[in-house]
Structures are given as C-alpha cells and as structure tokens.
N, C-alpha and C positions, 0 to 999 in steps of 0.2 A: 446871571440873574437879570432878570425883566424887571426894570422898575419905570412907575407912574410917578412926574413931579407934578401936584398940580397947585399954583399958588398964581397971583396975578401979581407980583410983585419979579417982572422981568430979570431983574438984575440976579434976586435969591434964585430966580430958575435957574440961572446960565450959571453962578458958582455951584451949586449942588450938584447939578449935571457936570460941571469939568471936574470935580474932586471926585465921584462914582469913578466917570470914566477914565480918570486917569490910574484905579486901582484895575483896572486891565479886565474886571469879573463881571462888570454890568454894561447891561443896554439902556438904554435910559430915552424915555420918551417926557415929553413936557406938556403942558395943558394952561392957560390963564382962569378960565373957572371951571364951574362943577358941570356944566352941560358939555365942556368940551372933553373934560376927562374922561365923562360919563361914554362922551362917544368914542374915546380911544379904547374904554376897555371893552363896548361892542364890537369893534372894530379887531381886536386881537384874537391870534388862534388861539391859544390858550387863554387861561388866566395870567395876570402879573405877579409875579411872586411877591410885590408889594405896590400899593397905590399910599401915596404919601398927598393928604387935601388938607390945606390953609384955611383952618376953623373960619376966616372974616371973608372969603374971598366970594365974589358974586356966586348965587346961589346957591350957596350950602345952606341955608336959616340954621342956623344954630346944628343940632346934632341933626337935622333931617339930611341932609346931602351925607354925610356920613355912613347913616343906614341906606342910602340908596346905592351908595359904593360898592360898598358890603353884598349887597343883596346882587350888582350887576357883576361883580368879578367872579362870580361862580365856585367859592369856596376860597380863593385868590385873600391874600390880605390885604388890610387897608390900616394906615395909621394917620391920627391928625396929628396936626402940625400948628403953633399959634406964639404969634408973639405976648398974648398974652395966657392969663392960667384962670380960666373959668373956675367960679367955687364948686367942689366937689367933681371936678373934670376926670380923674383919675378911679373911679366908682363907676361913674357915667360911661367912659370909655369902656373899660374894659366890661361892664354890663353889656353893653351892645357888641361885643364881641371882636373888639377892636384887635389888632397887634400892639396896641401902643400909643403912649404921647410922646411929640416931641416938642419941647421949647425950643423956639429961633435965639434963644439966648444961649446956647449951646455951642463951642467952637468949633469950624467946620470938621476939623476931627472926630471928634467926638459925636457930631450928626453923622457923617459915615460909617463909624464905628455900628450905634443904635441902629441905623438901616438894614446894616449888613445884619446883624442880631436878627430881627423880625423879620427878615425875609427866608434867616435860615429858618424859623416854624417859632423862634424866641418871641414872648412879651414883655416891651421894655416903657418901663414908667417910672419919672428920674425919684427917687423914695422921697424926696422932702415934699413931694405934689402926693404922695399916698397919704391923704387925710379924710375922712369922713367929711360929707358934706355939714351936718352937723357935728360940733366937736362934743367928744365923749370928756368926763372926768377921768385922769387917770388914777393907775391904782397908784400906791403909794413906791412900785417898784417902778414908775415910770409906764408902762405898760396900757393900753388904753382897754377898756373893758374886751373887747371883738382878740385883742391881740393876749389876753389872758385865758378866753376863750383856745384860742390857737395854742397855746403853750403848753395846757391842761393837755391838749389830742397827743402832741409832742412827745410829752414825758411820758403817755402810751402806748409811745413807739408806732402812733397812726403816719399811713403816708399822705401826703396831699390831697390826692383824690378820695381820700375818706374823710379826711377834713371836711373838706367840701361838701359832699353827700352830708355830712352830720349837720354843717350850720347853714345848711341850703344856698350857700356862696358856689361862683366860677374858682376853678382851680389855677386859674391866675392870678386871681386875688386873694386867696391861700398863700400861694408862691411870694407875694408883697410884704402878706403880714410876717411870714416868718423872716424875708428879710430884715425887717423891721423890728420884729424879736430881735434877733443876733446880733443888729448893731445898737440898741439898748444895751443889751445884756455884753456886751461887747465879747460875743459868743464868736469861735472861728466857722461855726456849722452850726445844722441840725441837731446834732448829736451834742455838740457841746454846750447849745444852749439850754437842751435838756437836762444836761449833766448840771450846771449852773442855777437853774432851777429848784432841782431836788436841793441842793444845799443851803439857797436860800426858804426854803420851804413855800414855794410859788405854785406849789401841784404836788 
C-alpha cells in the first residue's frame, strides 16, 4: 500500500512512518505541508491508496487543503488527521468525501490499525466524534432524532444505500449512525438492533 504522511510535526512523521513500515505492507512517503504533499501526489504514477493531512499544518486553511487533496489524488483517498476535534468535524469530513478522521490522541497501534482500514476502501471515524454539529434532543430511548430516523429504515429490513437515497445522506454516514444504534441499543448487529427495537416498540 502507497501511503501519504503529511504533517509538519517531524517527529509524528518519522514514528508513523517506522510503525507502517515496519508492518512490512506499506510504502510510505512523507511531506511537512499541504503544497509539498500536494506536489508528491502530482508526482506519483498512480494515486496513493491513502493521503493522511494534519488539519493545523501550513496551508491547509481549515477544510480547503483537504478538498484540494481530494480533488489531486485522482479518486486516491485522503483522511485528516488533528490533535485537536473541530465542532462537527466528523459530518464535515465525511461530507466532503473523506476516508476518515484520525485523532493524534490515538496510540500508534491503533493509528495503524485506522490506516490500514481506509486504505483498504473502509471509513473510519472514532463514534464518540459522530455528533451533529448542532446537538439534536434525544428521544427518550437515548437515540438522537437522525438515529431514529435510521432505525425506522432498519426494522424495514432497508440496506445502507437505501438509507441514504431516503434521507439524502453519504452512505458512510448511514454506516456511523447505525453503529451508533447498536452500541446504544447494545445491539450485536444490524439485525439485532432491529430485533430490539420491535420489542421495545421504537418502529
């Protein structure tokens, strides 16, 4: 796997890149900001099967370097990366068609883990940053209004991608809320949090 680090924080480049490369599957190229990254993914024959850009680092301005990522890796993925959690970052990203957030509060396992995820075609976004940028009230099952929404399609035995077409959301952020169901509902699936539903009468 072809992967992009780009962060201007030297030190975070060099351990990310030794923990990649020391699982033997990736290539790993490194960048300090957004015009140098921007110029390695012109520079690459293919796309990178993931570009990983440090939300603070010279010029990204907030989500614009993101979508310029995006737009230069040629279908290629792109995930941000931030020590901090912009309100509503996890709606945003994955709007723009992200693979993913990652927090640098994450132990380096577990950032290699996420990587390896989103480069194989997964979107990874850690659940307690899946919040609506404005908070909804919830219902009385715990369940936020969008996530009752979701639960109704559910117990219809709808798939994801019909979710989605129904409440004019990305099908990865389908894929969030229903996580987000099941571990409410302390559901082991899909199927079970439907199951769980019907008998509390939630749909």
């Amino acid at each position: 796997m072809h992967i992009l680090i780009a962060d201007d924080h030297e030190l975070l480049r060099d351990v990310l890149r030794s923990y990649l490369e020391a699982e033997g599957q990736f290539a790993v190229e490194t960048a300090a900001n957004l015009n140098d990254a921007l110029g390695c993914i012109a520079a690459a024959q293919t796309p990178f099967d993931l570009v990983v850009l440090d939300y603070g680092m010279p010029g990204m301005e907030g989500y614009s370097g993101l979508e310029q990522a995006i737009a230069a890796n040629g279908g290629g993925r792109v995930a941000l990366m931030s020590g901090l959690s912009p309100p509503g970052v996890a709606e945003k990203v994955l709007a723009l068609g992200a693979a993913g957030y990652l927090p640098k509060t994450l132990p380096g396992r577990s950032l290699v883990n996420a990587i390896r995820f989103m480069a194989a075609g997964e979107t990874y976004m850690p659940l307690e940053l899946h919040r609506p940028a404005q908070a909804e009230e919830p219902s009385p099952s715990g369940l936020s209004p969008r996530e009752v929404e979701v639960l109704a399609r559910l117990c219809a035995g709808k798939a994801n991608k019909e979710i989605a077409r129904d409440l004019g959301l990305r099908e990865p952020t389908i894929k969030l809320h229903v996580k987000m169901i099941c571990r409410k509902l302390e559901a082991r699936n899909r199927t079970h949090a439907a199951m769980i539903a019907r008998e509390r009468a939630l749909c």
